[in-house]
C-alpha positions as CSV (number, residue, x, y, z in Angstrom):
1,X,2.9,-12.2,20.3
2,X,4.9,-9.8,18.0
3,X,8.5,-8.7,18.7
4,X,9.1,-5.4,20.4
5,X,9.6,-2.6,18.1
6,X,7.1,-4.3,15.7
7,X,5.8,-1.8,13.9
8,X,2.0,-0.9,13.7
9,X,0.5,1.4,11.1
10,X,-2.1,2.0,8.6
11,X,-1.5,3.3,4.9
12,X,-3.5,5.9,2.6
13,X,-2.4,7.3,-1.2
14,X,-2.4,11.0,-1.9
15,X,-4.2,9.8,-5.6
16,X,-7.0,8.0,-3.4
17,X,-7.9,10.4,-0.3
18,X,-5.9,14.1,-0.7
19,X,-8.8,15.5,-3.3
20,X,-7.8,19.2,-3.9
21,X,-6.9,18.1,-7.6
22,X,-6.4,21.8,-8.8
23,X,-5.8,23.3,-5.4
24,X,-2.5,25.6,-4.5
25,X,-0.5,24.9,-7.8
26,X,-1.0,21.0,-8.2
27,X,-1.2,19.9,-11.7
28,X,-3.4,16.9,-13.4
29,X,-2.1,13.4,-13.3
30,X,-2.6,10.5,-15.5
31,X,-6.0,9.8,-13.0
32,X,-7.2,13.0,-13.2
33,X,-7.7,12.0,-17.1
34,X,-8.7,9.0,-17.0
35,X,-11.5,10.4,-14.2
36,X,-13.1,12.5,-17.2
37,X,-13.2,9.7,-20.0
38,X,-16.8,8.7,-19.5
39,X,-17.3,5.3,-18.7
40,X,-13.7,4.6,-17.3
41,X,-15.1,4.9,-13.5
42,X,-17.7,3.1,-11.8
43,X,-20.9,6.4,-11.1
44,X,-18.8,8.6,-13.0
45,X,-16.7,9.2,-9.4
46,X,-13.6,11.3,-9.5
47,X,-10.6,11.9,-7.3
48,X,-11.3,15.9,-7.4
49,X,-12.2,15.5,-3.5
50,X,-11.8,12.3,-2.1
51,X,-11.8,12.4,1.5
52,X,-10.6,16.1,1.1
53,X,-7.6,15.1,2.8
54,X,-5.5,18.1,2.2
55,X,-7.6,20.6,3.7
56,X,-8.9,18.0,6.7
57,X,-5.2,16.8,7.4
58,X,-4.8,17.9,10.9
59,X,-7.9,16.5,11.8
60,X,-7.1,13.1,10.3
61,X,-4.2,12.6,12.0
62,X,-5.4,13.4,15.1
63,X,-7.9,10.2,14.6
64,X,-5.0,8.7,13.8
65,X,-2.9,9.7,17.0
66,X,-6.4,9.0,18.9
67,X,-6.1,5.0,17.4
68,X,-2.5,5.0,18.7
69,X,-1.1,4.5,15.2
70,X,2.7,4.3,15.6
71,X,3.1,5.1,11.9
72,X,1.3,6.0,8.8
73,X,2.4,5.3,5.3
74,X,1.2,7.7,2.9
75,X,2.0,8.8,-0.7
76,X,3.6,12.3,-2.0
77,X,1.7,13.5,-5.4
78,X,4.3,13.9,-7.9
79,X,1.9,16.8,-9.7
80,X,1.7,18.3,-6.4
81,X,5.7,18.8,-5.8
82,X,7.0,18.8,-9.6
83,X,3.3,20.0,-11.6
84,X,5.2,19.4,-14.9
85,X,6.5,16.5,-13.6
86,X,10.5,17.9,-13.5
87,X,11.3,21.7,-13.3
88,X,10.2,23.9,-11.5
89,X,9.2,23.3,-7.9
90,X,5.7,23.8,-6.4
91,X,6.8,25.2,-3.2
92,X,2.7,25.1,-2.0
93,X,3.0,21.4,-2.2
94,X,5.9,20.8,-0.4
95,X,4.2,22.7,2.8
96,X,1.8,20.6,2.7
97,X,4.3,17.3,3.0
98,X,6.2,19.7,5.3
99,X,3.2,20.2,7.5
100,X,1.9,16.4,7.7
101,X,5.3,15.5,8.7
102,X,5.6,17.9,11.1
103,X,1.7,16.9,12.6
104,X,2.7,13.3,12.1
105,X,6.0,13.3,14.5
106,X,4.2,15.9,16.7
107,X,1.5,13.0,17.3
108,X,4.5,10.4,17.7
109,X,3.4,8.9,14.7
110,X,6.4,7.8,12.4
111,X,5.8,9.0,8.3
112,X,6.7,6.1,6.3
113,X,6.9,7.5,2.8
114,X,5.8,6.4,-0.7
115,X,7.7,8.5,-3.8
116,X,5.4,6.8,-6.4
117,X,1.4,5.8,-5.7
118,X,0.2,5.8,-9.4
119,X,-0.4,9.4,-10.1
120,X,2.0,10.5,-13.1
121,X,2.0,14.1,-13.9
122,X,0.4,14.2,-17.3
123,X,2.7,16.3,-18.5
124,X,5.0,14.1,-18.2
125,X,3.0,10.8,-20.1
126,X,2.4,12.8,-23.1
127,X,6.1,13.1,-23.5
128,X,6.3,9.2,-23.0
129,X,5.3,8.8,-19.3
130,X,6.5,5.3,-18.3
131,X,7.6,4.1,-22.0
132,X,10.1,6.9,-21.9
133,X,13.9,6.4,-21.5
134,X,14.1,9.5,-19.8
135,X,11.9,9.1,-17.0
136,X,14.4,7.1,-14.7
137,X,16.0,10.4,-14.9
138,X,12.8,12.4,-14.5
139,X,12.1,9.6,-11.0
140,X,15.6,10.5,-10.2
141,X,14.6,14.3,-9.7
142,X,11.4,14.4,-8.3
143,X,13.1,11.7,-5.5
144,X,15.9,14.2,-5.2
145,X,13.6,16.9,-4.2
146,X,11.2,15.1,-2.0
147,X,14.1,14.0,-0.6
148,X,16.0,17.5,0.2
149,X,13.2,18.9,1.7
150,X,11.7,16.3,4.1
151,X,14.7,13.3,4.6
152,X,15.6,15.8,8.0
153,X,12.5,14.2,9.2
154,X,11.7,11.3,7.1
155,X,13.5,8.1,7.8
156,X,11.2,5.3,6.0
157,X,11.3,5.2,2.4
158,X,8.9,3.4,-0.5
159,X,10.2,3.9,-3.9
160,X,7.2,2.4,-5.9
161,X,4.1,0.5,-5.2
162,X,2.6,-2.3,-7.0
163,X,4.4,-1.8,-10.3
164,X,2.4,-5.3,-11.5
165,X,-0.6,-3.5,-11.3
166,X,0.1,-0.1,-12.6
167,X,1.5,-1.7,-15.2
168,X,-0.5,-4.7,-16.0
169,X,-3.7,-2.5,-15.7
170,X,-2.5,0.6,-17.0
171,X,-1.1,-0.7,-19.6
172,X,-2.0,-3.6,-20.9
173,X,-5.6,-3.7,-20.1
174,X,-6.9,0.0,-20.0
175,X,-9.0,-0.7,-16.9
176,X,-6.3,2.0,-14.5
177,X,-4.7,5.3,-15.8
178,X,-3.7,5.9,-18.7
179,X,-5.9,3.6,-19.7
180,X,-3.7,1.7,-22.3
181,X,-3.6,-1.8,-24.0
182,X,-0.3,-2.3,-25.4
183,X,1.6,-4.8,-26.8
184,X,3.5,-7.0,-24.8
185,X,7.1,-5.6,-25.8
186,X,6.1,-2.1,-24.7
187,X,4.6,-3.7,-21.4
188,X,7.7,-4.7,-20.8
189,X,9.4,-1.4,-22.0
190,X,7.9,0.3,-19.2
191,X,8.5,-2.4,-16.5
192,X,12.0,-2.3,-17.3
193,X,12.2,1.7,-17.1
194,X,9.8,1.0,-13.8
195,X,12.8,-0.7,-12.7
196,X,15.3,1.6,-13.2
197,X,13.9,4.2,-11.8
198,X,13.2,2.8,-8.6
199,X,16.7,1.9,-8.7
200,X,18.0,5.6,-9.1
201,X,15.5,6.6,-6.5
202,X,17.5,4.4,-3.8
203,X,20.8,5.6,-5.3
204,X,19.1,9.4,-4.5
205,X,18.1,8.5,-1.3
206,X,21.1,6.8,-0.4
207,X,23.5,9.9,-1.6
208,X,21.1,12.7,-0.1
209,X,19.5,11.8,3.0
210,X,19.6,13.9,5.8
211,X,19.1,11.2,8.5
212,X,20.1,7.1,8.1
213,X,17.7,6.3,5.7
214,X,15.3,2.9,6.1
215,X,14.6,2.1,2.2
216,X,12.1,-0.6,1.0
217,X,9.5,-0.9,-1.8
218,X,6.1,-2.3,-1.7
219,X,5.0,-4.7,-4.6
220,X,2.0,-6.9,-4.7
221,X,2.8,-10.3,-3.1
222,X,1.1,-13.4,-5.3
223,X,1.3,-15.8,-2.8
224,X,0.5,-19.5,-3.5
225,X,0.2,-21.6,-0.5
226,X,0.0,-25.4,0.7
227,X,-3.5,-26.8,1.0
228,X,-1.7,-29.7,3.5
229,X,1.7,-28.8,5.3
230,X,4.1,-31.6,4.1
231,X,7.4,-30.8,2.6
232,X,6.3,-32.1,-1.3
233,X,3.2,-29.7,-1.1
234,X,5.7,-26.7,0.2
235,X,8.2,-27.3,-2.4
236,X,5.1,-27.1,-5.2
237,X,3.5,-24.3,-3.5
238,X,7.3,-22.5,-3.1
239,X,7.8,-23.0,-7.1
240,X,4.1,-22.2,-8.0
241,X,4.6,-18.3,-5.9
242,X,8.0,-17.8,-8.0
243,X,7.1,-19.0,-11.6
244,X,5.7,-17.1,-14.3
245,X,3.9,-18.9,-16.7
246,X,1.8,-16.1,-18.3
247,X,2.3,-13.2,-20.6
248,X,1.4,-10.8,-17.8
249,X,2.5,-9.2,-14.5
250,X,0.4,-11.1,-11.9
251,X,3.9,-13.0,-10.5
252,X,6.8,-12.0,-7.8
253,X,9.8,-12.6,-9.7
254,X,9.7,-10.2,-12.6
255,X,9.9,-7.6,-10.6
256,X,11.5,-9.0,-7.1
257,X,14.4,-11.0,-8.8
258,X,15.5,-7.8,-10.5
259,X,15.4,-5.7,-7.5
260,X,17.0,-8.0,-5.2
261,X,19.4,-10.5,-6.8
262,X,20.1,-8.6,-10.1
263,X,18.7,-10.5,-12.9
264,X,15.3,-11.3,-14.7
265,X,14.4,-14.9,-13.7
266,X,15.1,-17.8,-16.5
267,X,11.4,-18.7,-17.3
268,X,10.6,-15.2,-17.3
269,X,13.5,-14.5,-20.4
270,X,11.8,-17.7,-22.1
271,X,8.4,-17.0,-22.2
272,X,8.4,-13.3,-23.1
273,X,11.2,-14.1,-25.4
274,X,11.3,-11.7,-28.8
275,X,9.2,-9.2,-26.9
276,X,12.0,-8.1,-24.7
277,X,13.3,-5.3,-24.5
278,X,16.8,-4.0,-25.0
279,X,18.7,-4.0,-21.8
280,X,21.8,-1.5,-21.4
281,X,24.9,-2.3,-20.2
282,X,24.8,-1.4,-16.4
283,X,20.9,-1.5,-16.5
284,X,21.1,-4.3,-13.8
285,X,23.4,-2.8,-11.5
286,X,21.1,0.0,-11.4
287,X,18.2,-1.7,-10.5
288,X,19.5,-3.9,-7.8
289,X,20.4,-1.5,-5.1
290,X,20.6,-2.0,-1.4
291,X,17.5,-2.7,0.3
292,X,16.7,-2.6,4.2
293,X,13.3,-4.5,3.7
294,X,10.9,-6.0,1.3
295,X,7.6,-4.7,1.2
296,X,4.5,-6.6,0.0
297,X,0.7,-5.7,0.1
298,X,-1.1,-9.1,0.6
299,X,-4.8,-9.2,0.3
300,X,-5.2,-13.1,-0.3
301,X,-3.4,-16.3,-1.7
302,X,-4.4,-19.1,-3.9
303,X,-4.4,-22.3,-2.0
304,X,-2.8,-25.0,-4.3
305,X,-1.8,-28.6,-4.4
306,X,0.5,-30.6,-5.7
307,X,-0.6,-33.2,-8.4
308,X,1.7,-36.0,-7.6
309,X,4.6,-35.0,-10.0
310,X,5.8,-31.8,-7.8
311,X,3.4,-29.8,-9.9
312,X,1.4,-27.6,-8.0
313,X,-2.7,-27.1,-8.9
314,X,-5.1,-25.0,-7.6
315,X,-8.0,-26.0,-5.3
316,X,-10.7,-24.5,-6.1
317,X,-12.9,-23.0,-3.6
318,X,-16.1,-24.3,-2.2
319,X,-18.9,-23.2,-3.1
320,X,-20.3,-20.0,-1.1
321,X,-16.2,-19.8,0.4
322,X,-16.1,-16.6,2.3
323,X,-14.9,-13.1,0.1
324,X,-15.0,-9.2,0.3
325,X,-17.3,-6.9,-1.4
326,X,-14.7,-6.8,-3.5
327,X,-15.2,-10.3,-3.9
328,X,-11.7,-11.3,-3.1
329,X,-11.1,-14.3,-1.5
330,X,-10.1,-14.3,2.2
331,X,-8.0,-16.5,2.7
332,X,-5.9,-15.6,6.2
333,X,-2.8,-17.9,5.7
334,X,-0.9,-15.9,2.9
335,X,0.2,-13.6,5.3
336,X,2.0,-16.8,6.4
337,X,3.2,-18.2,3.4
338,X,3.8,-15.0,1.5
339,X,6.0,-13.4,4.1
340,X,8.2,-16.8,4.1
341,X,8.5,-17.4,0.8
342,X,9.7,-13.9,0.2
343,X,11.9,-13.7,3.0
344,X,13.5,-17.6,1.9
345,X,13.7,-16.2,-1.7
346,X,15.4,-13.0,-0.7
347,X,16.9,-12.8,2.3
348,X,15.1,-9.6,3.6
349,X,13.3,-7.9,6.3
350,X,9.7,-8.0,5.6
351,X,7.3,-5.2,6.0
352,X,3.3,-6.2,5.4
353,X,3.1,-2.3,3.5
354,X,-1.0,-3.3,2.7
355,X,-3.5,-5.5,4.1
356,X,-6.8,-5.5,4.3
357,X,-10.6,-5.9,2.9
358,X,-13.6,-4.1,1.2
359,X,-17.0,-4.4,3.1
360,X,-20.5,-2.6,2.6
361,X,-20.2,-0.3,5.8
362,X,-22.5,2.3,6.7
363,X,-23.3,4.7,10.0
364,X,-26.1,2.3,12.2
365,X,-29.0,4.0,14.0
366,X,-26.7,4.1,17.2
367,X,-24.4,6.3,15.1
368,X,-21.6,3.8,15.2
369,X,-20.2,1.9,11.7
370,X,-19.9,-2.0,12.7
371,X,-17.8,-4.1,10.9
372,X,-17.4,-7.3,12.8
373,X,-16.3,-8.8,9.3
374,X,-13.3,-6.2,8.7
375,X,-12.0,-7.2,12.5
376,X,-12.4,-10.8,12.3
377,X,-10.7,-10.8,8.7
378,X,-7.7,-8.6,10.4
379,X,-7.6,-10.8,13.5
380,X,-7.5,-14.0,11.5
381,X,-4.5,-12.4,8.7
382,X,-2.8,-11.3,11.7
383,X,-2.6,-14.7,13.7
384,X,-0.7,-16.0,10.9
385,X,1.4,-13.3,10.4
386,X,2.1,-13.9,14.3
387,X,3.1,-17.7,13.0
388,X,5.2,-16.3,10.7
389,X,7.2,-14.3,13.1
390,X,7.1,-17.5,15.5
391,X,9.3,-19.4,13.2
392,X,11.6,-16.9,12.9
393,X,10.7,-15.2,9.4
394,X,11.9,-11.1,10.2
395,X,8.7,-9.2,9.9
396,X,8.8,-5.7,11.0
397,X,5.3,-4.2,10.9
398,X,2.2,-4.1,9.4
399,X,0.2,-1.7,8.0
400,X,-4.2,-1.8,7.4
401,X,-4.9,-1.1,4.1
402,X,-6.5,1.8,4.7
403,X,-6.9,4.6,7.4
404,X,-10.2,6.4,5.3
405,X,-12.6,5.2,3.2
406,X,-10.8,6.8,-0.3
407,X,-10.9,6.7,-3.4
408,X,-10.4,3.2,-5.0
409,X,-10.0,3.8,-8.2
410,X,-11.9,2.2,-11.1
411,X,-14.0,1.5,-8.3
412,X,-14.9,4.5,-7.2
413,X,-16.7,4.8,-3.9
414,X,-18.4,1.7,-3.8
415,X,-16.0,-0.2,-1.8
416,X,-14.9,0.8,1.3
417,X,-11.6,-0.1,2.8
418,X,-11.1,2.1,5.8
419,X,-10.7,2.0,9.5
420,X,-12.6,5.2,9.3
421,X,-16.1,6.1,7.6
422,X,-16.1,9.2,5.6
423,X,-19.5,10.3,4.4
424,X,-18.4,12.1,1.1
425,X,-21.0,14.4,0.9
426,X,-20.6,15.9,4.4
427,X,-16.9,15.0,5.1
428,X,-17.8,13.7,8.3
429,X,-15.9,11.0,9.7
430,X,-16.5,8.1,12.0
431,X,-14.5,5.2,13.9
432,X,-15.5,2.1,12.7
433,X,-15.9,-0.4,15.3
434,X,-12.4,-1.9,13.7
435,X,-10.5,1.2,14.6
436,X,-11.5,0.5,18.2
437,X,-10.2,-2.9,18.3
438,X,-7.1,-2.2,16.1
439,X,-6.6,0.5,18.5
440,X,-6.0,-2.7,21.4
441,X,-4.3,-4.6,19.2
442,X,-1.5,-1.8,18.9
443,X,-1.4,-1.2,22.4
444,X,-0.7,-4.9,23.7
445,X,1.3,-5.2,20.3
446,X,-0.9,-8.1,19.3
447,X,-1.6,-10.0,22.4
448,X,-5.2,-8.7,22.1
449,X,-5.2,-10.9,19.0
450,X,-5.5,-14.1,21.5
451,X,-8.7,-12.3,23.0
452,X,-11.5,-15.1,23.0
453,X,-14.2,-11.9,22.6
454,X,-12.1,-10.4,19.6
455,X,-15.2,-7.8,19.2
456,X,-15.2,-6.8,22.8
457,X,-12.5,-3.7,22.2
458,X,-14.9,-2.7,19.5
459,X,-17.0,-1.2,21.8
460,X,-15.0,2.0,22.3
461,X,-13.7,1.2,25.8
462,X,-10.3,1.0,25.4
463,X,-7.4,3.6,25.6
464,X,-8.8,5.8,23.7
465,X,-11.8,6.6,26.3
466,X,-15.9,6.5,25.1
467,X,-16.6,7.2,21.8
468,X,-17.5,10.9,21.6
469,X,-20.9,11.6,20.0
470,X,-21.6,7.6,19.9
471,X,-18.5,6.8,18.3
472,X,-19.3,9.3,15.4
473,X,-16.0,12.4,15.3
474,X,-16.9,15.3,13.2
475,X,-13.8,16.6,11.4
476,X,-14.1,19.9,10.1
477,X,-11.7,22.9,9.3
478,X,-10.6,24.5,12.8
479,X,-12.4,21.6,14.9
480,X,-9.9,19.7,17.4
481,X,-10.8,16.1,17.7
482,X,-9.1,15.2,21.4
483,X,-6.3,13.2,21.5
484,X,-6.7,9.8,23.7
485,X,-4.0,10.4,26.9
486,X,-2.8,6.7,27.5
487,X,-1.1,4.7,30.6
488,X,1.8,6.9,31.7
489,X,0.5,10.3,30.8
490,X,2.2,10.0,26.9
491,X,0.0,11.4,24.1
492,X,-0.6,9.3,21.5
């Protein structure tokens, strides 16, 4: 169903699941602050543990390897590596990177590796964090050090991740670290500097890597799709996914036409207007580097119309229409629509770099976490994705947003995402009964997907032998989780 060498992973953040927020040298970040302003996180939660992560690491990755991941995309914590946020090194944190990479490969599990997940070294907002000119510059370091040390080993490279959210609700309405609400011109102050500095992180990567380097960034996708499948309603849809007609972030272009064809789009320029901000000579070149795909995280679309005049409308959704916990929409056929779009617009692999949904999952009586809803939403995101590839649109892997239950930010612990339970007052974890059936989907590369009984894998039987415990895997310091031995004798 998907073409060989598609790849199959899942994706964490160090801000969201590492915890050990003062641990071996690391420094606070911007979230670390925001954590301790009361009010600013749902039950007063805080990233200090998380999923503990940094101490549990082996163990994680041998669920992982047990799942038959074939790679894991995961974030370095700039405070970690740089606790001043340039300088002098934290040579503690880079073991750490050293030794997941090294666990990763030794599980024949591919790192794919973000620079840039959202925590900022607070030293370095209080000199101007993400308004400052200099932090290109301070980007370009921290990537050149990340880079030196692991790029012998680390081929896949993220530069930044959702910029139109770190941005949009970092800084213009307070709800994510720092916790700003600016005015439009320094909004876009920082998304221009944003810019830039993923730019000279390419250029970095490009001069210093160690091995041939696969480079791509991972943005939100806002995807806007055709209610009916006829060429006027594509067109509308097409022009409603690439327009921005609001003084904010929540669009493709402001960030993607940049990136990838050099410029700031036209109704962009118009509407923001005044409350632009300078742009240098050369500032363009520097942001459009060379890229080898395009990554998106897609979570849902907005299912439009057009009105008659090319103009496209949204529909609005019926009443009681299916959503997360989250209460996002579900809505499987933007993994269709956004991938094409993208790919039409700009001419570039695609990667899906996030996916996924929110439930209310907790351990059952049998000791087992069932969460028929997370497979059926994957399965049905997936199918189109499969379309997508059909009619030729270059996708090149996929990756479940996320591997744990984390950290989700203003959110706290409320909403789970993971393929993996992780009761945070005992660190134990558990498969969920979607990490069983993910598990086949990897191994027949999607042909599972067609599976009439898409909950059947869920049971445990698959590859990676009976469920130990009843499906429940302890992971504790100095315990070995066993690692599933599949068809051929190859350890996965």
């Amino acid at each position: 169903m998907f073409r060989e060498g598609f790849v199959w992973g899942a994706g964490s953040s160090s801000l969201q699941i590492e915890g050990a927020a003062a641990q071996d040298g690391r420094a606070p970040s911007i979230w670390d602050t925001l954590c301790r302003r009361p009010g600013a996180i749902q039950n007063s939660d805080t990233n200090e543990v998380s999923c503990d992560h940094y101490n549990r690491m082996p163990e994680d990755v041998e669920l992982m390897a047990r799942m038959g991941l074939q790679a894991y995309r995961f974030s370095v914590a700039w405070p970690r590596v740089l606790p001043l946020g340039i300088g002098k090194v934290n040579e503690a944190g880079l073991v750490f990177y050293d030794r997941l990479v090294d666990t990763l490969l030794q599980n024949n599990i591919e790192p794919w590796l973000t620079l840039y997940h959202w925590d900022l070294p607070q030293a370095l907002f209080e000199r101007g964090g993400w308004l400052s000119p200099e932090i290109p510059a301070w980007f370009a370091e921290y990537t050149r050090v990340v880079v030196d040390r692991l790029s012998d080993r680390v081929a896949n490279w993220i530069t930044i991740n959702e910029p139109q959210i770190f941005i949009g609700l970092g800084y213009r309405d307070g709800k994510h670290a720092p916790g700003l609400k600016l005015s439009m011109r320094e909004q876009l102050t920082a998304a221009h500097h944003v810019l830039l500095a993923h730019g000279r992180s390419v250029q970095i990567i490009r001069e210093r890597a160690k091995k041939p380097a696969h480079i791509g960034w991972a943005p939100v996708g806002r995807v806007d799709y055709p209610v009916l499948e006829t060429t006027d309603q594509i067109q509308a849809a097409r022009r409603a996914s690439f327009a921005i007609t609001e003084k904010d972030f929540w669009n493709n272009t402001w960030f993607g036409d940049p990136v990838c064809l050099g410029h700031y789009p036209e109704d962009g320029l118009k509407l923001f207007g005044k409350d632009m901000p300078r742009i240098e000579k050369g500032d363009m070149e520097t942001i459009r580097q060379k890229l080898d795909f395009y990554g998106v995280n897609i979570y849902s679309g907005l299912p439009v119309k057009t009105n008659g005049a090319g103009v496209a409308e949204a529909v609005p959704p019926a009443t009681g229409a299916p959503s997360t916990s989250m209460r996002w929409p579900i809505t499987p056929k933007a993994l269709y629509w956004g991938p094409r779009f993208l790919h039409e617009r700009y001419n570039l692999p695609v990667v899906i770099t996030e996916n996924g949904m929110a439930n209310l999952d907790w351990v059952a009586s049998d000791g087992r976490v069932h969460d028929p809803q997370r497979i059926d939403f994957t399965r049905s995101y997936l199918l189109e994705l499969a379309r997508a590839g059909a009619d030729g649109i270059p996708v090149e892997g996929y990756f479940h947003w996320s591997i744990l239950d984390n950290f989700e930010l203003a959110e706290g612990f409320k909403d789970r995402f993971g393929l993996i339970y992780v009761d945070f007052a005992t660190q134990k974890r558990t498969l969920k009964d979607s990490a069983y059936w993910y598990a086949e989907v990897i191994r027949t590369n999607g042909d599972h997907l067609s599976d009439a009984s898409p909950f059947a894998a869920a049971s445990g039987a698959t590859s990676m032998g009976a469920p130990a415990r009843k499906g429940v895997i302890e992971s504790k310091p100095g315990t070995r989780v066993p690692v599933a031995i599949l068809p051929g004798g190859r350890s996965r």
